[in-house]
N, C-alpha and C positions, 0 to 999 in steps of 0.2 A: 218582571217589573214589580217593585215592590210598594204598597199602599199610601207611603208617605213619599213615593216620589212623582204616584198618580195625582196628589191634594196640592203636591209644590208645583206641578204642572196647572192643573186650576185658578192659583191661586196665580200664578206667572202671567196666565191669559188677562183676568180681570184685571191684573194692576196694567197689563200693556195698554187695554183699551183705554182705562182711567190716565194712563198719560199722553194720549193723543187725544182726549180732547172730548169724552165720554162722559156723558152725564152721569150722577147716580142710577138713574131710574132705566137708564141705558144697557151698565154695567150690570143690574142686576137682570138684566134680561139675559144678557150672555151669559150671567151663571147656570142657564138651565141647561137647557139641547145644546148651544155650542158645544160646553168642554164636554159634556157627555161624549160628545162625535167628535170631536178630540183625542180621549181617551182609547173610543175602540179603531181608530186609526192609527194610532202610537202602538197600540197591541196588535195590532194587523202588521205594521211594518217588522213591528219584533218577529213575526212568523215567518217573514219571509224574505229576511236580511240574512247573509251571510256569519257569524258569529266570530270570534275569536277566541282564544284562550285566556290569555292576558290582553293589557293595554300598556305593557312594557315594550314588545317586540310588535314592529308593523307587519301586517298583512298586505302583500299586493298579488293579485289572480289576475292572468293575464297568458295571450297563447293566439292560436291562428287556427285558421279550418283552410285547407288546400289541398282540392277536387280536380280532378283536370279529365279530359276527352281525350286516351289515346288512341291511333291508329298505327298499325305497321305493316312491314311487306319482306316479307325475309328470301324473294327471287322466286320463291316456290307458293306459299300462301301467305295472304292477307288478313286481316278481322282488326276488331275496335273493342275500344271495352272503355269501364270508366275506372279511373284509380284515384287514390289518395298519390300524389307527387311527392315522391320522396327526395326530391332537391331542399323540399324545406316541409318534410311530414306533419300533417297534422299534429298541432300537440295542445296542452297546458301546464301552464307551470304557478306555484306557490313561491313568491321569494319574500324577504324582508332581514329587518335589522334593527338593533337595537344599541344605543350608546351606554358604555361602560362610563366612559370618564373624557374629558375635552380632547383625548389623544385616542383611546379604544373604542372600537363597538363589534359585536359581534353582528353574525346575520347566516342566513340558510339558503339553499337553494334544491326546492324538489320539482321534479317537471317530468311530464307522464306523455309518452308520444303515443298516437293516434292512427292505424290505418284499418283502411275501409279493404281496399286490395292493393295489392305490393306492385307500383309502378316498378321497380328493382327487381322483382323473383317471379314473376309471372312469363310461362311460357308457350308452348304450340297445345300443351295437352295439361295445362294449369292454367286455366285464364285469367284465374284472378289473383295464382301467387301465396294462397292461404296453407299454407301446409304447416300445420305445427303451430311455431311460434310469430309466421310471419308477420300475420296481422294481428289486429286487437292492439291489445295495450302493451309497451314496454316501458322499461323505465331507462330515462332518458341519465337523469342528474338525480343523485340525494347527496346533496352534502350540507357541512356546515364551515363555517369561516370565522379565523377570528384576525382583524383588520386595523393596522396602527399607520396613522397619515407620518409618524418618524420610521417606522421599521417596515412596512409592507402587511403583505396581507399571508396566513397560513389556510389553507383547505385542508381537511380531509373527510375521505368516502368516495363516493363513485361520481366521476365528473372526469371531464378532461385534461389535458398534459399539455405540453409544450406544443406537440405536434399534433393536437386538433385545432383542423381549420389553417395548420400553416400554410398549403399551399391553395387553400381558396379566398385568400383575403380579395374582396371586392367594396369599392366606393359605391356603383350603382346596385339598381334593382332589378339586376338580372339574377344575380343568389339564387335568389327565392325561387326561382322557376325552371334556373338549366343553368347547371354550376359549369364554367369553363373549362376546368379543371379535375371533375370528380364525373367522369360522363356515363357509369354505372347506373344511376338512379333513373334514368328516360331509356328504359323499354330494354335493359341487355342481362335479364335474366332468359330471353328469347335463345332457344338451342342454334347453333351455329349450322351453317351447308355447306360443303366443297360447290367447288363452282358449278357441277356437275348436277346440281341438286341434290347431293348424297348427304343425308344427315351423319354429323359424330356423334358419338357413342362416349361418356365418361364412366369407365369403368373401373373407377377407383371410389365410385359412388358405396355405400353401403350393401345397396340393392342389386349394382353391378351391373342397370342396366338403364340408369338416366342418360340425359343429352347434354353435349359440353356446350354450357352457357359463356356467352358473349362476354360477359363480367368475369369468368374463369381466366381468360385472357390476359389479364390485368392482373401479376401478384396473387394466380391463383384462387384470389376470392373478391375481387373486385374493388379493394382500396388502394390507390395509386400510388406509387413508393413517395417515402418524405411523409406521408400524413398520416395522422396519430389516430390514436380512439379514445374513448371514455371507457376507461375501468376503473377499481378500488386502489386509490391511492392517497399520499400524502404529496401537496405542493405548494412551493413558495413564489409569491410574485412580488417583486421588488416594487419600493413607491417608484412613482413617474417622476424621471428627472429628463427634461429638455425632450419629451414627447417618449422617451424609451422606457420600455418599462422589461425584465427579463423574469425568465421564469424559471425553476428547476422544479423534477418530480420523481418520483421512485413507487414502483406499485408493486404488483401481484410479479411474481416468480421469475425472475425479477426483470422490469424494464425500469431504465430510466431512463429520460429527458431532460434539455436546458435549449432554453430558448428564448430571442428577442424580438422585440415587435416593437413599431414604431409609428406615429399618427400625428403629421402635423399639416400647418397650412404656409404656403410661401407666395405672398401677395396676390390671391386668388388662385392657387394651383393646391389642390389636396394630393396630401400623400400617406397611404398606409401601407406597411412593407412586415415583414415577417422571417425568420427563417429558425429552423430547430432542428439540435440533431438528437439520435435517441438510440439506445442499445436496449437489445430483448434477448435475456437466454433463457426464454423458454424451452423443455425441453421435447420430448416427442408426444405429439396427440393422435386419437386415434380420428377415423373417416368422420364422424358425427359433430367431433368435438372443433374440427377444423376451421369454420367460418365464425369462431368463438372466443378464439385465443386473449388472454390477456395480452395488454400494449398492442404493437402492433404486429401484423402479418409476418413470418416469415415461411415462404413457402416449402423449405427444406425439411422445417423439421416441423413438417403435421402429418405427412405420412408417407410409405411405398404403395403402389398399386393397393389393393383391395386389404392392405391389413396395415398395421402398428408396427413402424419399423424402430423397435425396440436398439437396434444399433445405435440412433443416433444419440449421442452425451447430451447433456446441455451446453450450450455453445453461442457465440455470439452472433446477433442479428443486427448489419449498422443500415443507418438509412438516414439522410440530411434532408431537408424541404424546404421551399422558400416561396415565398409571394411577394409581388408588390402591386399597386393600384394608385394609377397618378388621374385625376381627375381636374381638368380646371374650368372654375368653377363659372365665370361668365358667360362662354361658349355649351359647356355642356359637354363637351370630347371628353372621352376616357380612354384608358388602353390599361387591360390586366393581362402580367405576364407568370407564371409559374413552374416548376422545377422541382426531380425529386430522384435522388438516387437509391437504391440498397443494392448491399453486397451480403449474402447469404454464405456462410461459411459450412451447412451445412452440404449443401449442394457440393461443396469443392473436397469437403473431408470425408462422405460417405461413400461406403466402397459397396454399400450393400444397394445402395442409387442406381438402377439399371441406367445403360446409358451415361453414367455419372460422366464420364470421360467426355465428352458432347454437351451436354447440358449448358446452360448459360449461369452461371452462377449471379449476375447483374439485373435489376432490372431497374428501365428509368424513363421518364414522362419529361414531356415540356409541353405545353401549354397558353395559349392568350387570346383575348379578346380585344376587340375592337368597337368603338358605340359612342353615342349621344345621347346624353336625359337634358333635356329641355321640355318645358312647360306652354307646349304651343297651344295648349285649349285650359278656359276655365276647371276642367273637370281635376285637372294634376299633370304632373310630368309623364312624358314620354321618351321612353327610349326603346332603343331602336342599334341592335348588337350583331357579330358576325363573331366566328368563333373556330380555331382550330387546336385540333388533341392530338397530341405523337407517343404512343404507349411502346417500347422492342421490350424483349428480355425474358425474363424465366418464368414460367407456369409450371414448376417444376416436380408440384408435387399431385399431377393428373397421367394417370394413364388413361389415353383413349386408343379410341378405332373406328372405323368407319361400318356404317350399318345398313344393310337394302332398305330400301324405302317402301318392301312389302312386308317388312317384319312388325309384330306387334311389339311396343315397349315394354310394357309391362309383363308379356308372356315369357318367361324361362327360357324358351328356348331360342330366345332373342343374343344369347350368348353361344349359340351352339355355331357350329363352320358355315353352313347354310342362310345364316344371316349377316355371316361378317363378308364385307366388301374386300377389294385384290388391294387397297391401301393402307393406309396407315394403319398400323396394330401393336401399338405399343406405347415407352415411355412420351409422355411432351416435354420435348426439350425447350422450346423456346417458341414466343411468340411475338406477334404486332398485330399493334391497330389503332387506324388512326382514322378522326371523324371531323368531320365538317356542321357548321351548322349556323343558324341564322334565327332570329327571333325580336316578337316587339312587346311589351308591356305596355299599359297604358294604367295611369295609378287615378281614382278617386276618390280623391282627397276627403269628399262630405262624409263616404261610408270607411274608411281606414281598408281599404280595399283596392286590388289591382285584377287587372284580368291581361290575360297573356295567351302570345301562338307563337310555339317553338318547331323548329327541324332542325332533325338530325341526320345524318349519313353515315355510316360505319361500312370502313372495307378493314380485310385483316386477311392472318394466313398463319398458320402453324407449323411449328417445324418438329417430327418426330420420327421413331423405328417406323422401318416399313415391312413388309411381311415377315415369315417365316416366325413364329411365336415370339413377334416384338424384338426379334436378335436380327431385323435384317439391315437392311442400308436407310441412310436419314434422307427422309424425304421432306419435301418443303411444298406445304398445300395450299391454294390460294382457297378463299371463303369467298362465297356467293356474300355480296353488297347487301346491308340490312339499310331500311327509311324509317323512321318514325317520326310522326306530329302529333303536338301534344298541344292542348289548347285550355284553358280551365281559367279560374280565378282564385286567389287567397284576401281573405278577411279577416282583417285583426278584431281582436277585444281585449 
């Protein structure tokens, strides 16, 4: 703060007081200790006000804290922990914008997600899911934009496509807390059990001798087909005409995307709907790199058993996705339904694919909800959801086996004959699973906060080689029932 703009403060105060009504003899009393404590309260605030760069482009900081209580029971053991909810991750974001001319403006968006422990990757012998990158910080979004109300709007950087969030479009406030359609995030990084209690074995792992996680089920790595991710790309989003607005995008090696989305109201009934479809020809990754790919999933080509199956070309990965969400609006009824297909071309063309000839080359979801938000107490609305998930189709790029339940995991010789079970030992060709679930929210409105209690249900089964060094006949295993409740609250600022 500069000296002449300390005196024009001073001098700002005495003339205010002189124009409401201040004597002389008054006014010069305020000239002493008032502004004095004035001054070192204007320089106090300076200390400890957020700053900017310029005062061309606005600054707005803003983000959520969501903690939650889970518990689970995988048939065999139980225990609780606390996690960051990854339905809607801790996070913060920086965004703003700046006008160019009555028609342009640009504007940015960076935002840094938050976890404490991975309600998503935590399992019987990782409680809290931290291994690596899990927790701590990632980055969510950095991009920037430049935006015309005649032409639309251009991104580019690291941010979303078409196919993020296509098939979780949701009117209410259950999102936040236990997505309908994305049911990975509440507790299924938890290693799987034949009915038997027998744990699987993923030995396609690096290490060769992890457990095949619940989320493996799904596409392999636990994004549900039809739905996109955030990597480095370029995207255009058309202006809004008649509630529609469409997208196209093109990113890393190479995927791209096009897609429409829609948001309107019809005489008290909301409606928002979605669908995108997208192509990835990525081509082969190795074990590490798998849960990483740019665009999105395709589980053919991230690897063979335990190595780089350098056979595969690049090649195309399709996958369509859709949501809608009709809410009306007097009653408080809603119902979210969703959908999502991919067809993997490498699963069908590789010959070096053990099993390829079996394998499902398809995998596809549908999904919906059913609920009420209505606002039966001062505090905020409440709602109050039921919820069913149907995953079939390819895991294609897991080999597992089944493991005694007297072996150590992490010991070596966890791979040896005396560890391996009389079942499944070999390629995963296919999978299901499908969850049930129920939950309430209740929102207060005074603190921009809600608090919630969710269940889940998870039953499933896999289908793969059976003995004889993975060449034997395909077997179809059922899995021991997974529960989890999840209970917590999120805070906005």
């Amino acid at each position: 703060m500069t000296t002449g703009f300390k005196s024009g403060t001073a001098v700002f105060a005495i003339l205010a007081a002189w124009a409401v009504g201040a004597s002389p003899a008054a006014a010069a009393d305020l000239g002493g200790d008032c502004c004095a404590d004035l001054e070192e309260r204007i320089a106090e605030l300076e200390a400890t006000t957020a700053r900017k760069g310029n005062r061309k482009v606005k600054l707005e900081v803003s983000g959520h804290v969501n903690e939650a209580i889970l518990l689970w029971d995988d048939g065999v053991e139980s225990n609780a922990g606390v996690y960051t909810n990854d339905n809607s991750r801790s996070r913060f974001r920086f965004r703003g914008s700046a006008k160019i001319n009555d028609d342009f403006s640009a504007g940015y968006l960076l935002e840094v997600g938050v976890r404490g422990a991975n309600s998503k990757r935590f399992n019987q012998e990782n409680p809290d899911g931290c291994d690596g990158t899990n927790c701590g910080l990632d980055l969510r979004h950095s991009t920037w934009y430049v935006d015309s109300k005649k032409f639309g709007r251009v991104w580019v950087g690291l941010t979303g496509g078409a196919g993020e969030g296509i098939t979780e479009i949701n009117l209410s406030k259950s999102g936040d807390v236990a997505k309908y359609s994305d049911i990975e995030d509440s507790g299924l990084g938890l290693y799987t059990r034949t009915d038997d209690g027998t744990r699987l074995a993923n030995f396609s792992s690096t290490s060769g001798r992890s457990g095949l996680q619940w989320r493996q089920l799904i596409r392999g790595g636990g994004d549900q087909p039809g739905e996109g991710r955030r990597y480095n790309l370029v995207r255009y989003d058309t202006p809004e005409i008649g509630g529609f607005i469409g997208t196209v995008n093109w990113g890393e090696d190479d995927t791209w995307e096009v897609g429409l989305r829609y948001k309107g109201d019809f005489s008290g009934i909301k409606v928002a709907a979605g669908f995108a479809y997208g192509e990835n020809s990525e081509g082969p990754v190795s074990a590490t790199q798998s849960d990483s790919i740019p665009g999105f999933q395709c589980p053919g080509n991230n690897f063979d058993g335990t190595t780089q199956n350098s056979s595969v070309p690049d090649t195309r990965c399709r996958q369509y996705g859709g949501s809608i969400s009709i809410m009306h609006s007097e009653s408080g009824i809603y119902g979210n339904f969703a959908a999502g297909l991919l067809d993997d071309e490498a699963i069908e063309t590789d010959p070096g694919f053990k099993g390829a000839d079996a394998a499902d080359a398809e995998s596809y979801f549908y999904a919906f909800e059913l609920g009420i938000e209505r606002k039966w107490m001062p505090l905020g609305t409440t709602t109050i959801f039921g919820q069913y998930y149907k995953n079939e189709g390819g895991s294609q790029d897991r080999s597992i086996g089944q493991v005694s339940e007297g072996c150590t995991w992490n010991d070596p010789d966890s791979l040896g004959s005396a560890c391996r079970a009389a079942g499944l030992q070999g390629d995963l060709l296919s999978s299901e699973i499908t969850s049930y679930g129920a939950g309430i929210v209740q929102a207060i409105d005074a603190a921009a906060m809600s608090v919630y209690l969710t269940y889940r249900h998870y039953e499933g089964e896999v289908t793969g080689n059976g003995p004889s060094s993975g060449a034997g006949p395909v077997i179809t295993q059922e899995l021991d029932d997974l529960d989890v409740v999840m209970g917590g609250g999120i805070i906005r600022f």
